[in-house]
C-alpha positions, 0 to 999 in steps of 0.5 A: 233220444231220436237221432236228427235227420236229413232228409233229400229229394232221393229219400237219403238221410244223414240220421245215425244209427239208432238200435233202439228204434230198430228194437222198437221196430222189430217189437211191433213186427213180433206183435204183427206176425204173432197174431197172424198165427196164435189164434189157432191154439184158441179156435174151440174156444171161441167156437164154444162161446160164439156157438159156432161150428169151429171151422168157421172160426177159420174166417178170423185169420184169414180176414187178418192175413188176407188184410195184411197181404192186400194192404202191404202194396199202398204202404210205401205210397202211403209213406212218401205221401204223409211222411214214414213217421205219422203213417207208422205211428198210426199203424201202431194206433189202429193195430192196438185198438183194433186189438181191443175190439178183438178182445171185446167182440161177442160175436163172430162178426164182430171179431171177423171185422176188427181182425180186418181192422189189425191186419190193415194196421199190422199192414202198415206196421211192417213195411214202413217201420222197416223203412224207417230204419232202412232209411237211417242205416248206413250200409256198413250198419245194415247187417247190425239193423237187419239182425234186429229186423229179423228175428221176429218171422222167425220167433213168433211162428214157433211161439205163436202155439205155446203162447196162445195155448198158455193164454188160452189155457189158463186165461181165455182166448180174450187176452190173446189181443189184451196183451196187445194193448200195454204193448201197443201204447208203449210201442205208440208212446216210444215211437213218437219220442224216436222216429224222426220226422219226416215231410210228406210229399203232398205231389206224390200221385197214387198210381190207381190202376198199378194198385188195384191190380196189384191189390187184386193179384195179391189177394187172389194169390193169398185166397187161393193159397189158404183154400189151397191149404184148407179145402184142397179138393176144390178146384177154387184155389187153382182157379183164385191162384191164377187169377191172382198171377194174371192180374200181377203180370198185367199190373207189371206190364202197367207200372213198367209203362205208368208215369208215376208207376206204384213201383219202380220195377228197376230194383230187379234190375240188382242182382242183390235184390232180386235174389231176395225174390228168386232163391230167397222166395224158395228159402223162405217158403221152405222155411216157412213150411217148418212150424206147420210141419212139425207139430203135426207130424209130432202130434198126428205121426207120434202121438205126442201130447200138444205140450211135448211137441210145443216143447220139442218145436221150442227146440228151433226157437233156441236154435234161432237166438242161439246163433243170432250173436254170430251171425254178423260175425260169420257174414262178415267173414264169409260174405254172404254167397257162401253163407247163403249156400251153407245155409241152405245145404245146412237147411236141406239137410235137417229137412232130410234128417228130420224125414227120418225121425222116429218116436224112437227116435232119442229125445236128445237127437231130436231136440239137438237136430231142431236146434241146428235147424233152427240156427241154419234158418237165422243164417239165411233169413239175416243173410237174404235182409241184408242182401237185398238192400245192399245195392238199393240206391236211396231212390229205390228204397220205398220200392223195394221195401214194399215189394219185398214185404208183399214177397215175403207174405206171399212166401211165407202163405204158399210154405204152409199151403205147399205143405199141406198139399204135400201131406195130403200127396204122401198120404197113404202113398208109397211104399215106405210112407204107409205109417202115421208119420210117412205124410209127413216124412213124404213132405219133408224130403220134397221141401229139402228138394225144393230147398236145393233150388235156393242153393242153385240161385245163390250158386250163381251169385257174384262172389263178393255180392253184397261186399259193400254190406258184409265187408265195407272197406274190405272188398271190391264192389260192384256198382250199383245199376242206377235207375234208367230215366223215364223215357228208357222206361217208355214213360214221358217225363 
């Protein structure tokens, strides 16, 4: 049953709390992120009945991930103009359809552009069911809603191998999208039963330059990350890089002047929120950098058949819904600046132990090891979900969902295009990483490294950052900043 709302002129609801339409949420999110990936196991095949070279069959994913990645920043807009409900529900529509056409498609033009067609589904999929439950969350329930949230990025990386494999293997590539469609439809059919409605705003003015800048730096900055990863020796990708951070920084400069700007860039000004897109961006990138790393260096450094590294690599995902009970408690506990630290320390450790890993290596440390490393990551991806909305005013809430939704995509593409670069470094350099494995040993002592950096940032959080979400009741909180009128900003009225 949906839970009534209320809803303001700031965006505030008065709805309760409802886990059911948060499960619903994360449900399509897993559908979202699996495809983003899965189709990797199931390349050859579909090279082999399209008759193409297998390489080419790359443009699939790119196309849906790319999609995905431009079509995050309209979302919120798109959300406050037509209402969160009728843009969720739609999303829901075009991703389950789009996936028939995938499994219907004879030729490699036909799939490249229904996968064009997921991603733009799948791209309003993730931000606007995230905002649908933010809006009805209490703070004092936000860390419950985020648990929800959070599990499918850290799921459907580590199963998007052994899932499409079984499918591919004892299937065929086809039903990697039909299994989308009795999810789809009942996705679609309890979507409309518990998102509440809301009115759209048919005022609300799209802000034309703000987003073709943004749409432009962000498909630059994901363009060049995937060249980044597969075609490391062209110049192209450092050129698509910074032609994509060129264009971010001049869309900045507009929407810090526009009248009705795409975003409200004051949420930067929360010192909670920001942290999500400094020592949270580093987190996720490294993170991110895991599912890529472990299977090549498992198969290409040990020699390991597929299924003996799918199923060591299962080991992060039994580590992640391992600790998922505990992970409210111990916030809660703790506060999130130090479960934020721990998490990270914790994080650059196994980063560093898994450096030296050998195939002599006792199979039961190995998979003990991964475990932990995949509890130390739930920690900190529930810690940084609920830190960064914390001290969200109402107002700000469809801005900084979608901002850090296009984080999000933008760290998790640069954590595999960073790891590819640094296999190829370590590659036959130095001493001591000459064996099969030492590219791989090589790229994940610099990502513990580079995980330090995010341990820095939470360092410098305030002690009882985020008070008001981990330990309601309990602790002095900060007041939030409140957005600055729009003559401070230097817009009129």
């Amino acid at each position: 049953m949906a839970a009534s709302t209320q809803v303001d002129g700031s965006g505030s609801t008065g709805q309760v709390w409802n886990p059911h339409l948060a499960l619903l949420v994360a449900a399509t999110f897993f559908m979202e992120f699996l495809d983003g990936t899965v189709l990797t196991t199931a390349i050859p095949n579909i090279s082999a009945d399209f008759g193409v070279p297998a390489a080419d069959v790359n443009i699939t994913m790119t196309a849906y991930l790319l999609t995905v990645a431009v079509g995050i920043p309209i979302s919120g807009w798109l959300a406050e103009r037509f209402g969160a409900r009728r843009v969720f529900c739609l999303a829901i529509a075009v991703f389950t359809a789009a996936s028939l056409a995938c499994a219907l498609s004879q030729d490699l033009t036909t799939l490249t552009v229904s996968r064009i067609v997921q991603g733009a589904g799948g791209a309003m999929m993730v931000p606007v069911g995230t905002l649908v439950v933010l809006r009805g969350t209490p703070k004092s329930e936000l860390l419950r809603a985020t648990a929800f949230l959070v599990w499918p990025g850290l799921l459907a990386p580590v199963l998007a191998p052994l899932v499409g494999g079984a499918l591919t293997t004892y299937l065929s590539w086809h039903w990697i999208f039909l299994i989308n469609l009795p999810l789809g439809v009942a996705a679609l059919i309890a979507a409309l039963r518990l998102v509440p409605g809301t009115a759209g705003d048919p005022g609300r003015r799209l802000d034309w330059p703000g987003l073709f800048l943004t749409t432009l730096g962000v498909g630059a900055l994901v363009t060049g990350l995937e060249l980044a990863s597969a075609h490391p020796d062209t110049p192209w990708a450092a050129v698509s890089a910074a032609a994509g951070a060129l264009c971010l920084a001049a869309a900045v400069l507009w929407m810090r002047k526009a009248r009705n700007p795409l975003f409200d860039l004051d949420v930067f000004r929360t010192r909670t929120f920001r942290a999500m897109a400094t020592g949270g961006f580093v987190y996720r990138l490294t993170i991110s950098s895991v599912p890529f790393l472990l299977p090549l260096m498992f198969q290409t450094g040990f020699g390991w058949s597929p299924i003996h590294a799918g199923i060591m690599v299962a080991a992060v995902f039994i580590g992640n819904i391992g600790i998922k009970p505990a992970t409210t408690p111990l916030i809660r506990r703790f506060g999130f600046k130090a479960m934020l630290v721990f998490a990270s320390l914790a994080s650059a450790a196994t980063f560093t132990a898994c450096a030296f890993l050998t195939p002599e290596t006792p199979q039961a440390l190995t998979f003990a090891l991964l475990v932990c490393s995949g509890a130390f990551r739930s920690i900190g991806f529930s810690a940084y979900a609920s830190v960064q909305y914390a001290d969200i005013m109402p107002a700000q809430l469809t801005s900084a969902n979608t901002v850090s939704a296009t984080l999000v995509q933008l760290a998790t593409g640069a954590g595999i295009a960073v790891a590819a670069l640094l296999i190829r470094i370590f590659d036959g350099y130095p001493a001591g990483f000459q064996d099969a494995a030492g590219p791989f040993r090589g790229a994940f002592l610099a990502m513990a490294a580079l995980m330090l950096a995010s341990t820095i940032d939470s360092l410098l959080l305030p002690r009882h950052a985020g008070a008001e979400v981990s330990r309601p009741g309990q602790a002095p909180v900060e007041e939030p900043r409140r957005p600055r009128p729009a003559e401070e900003r230097g817009t009129r009225p």
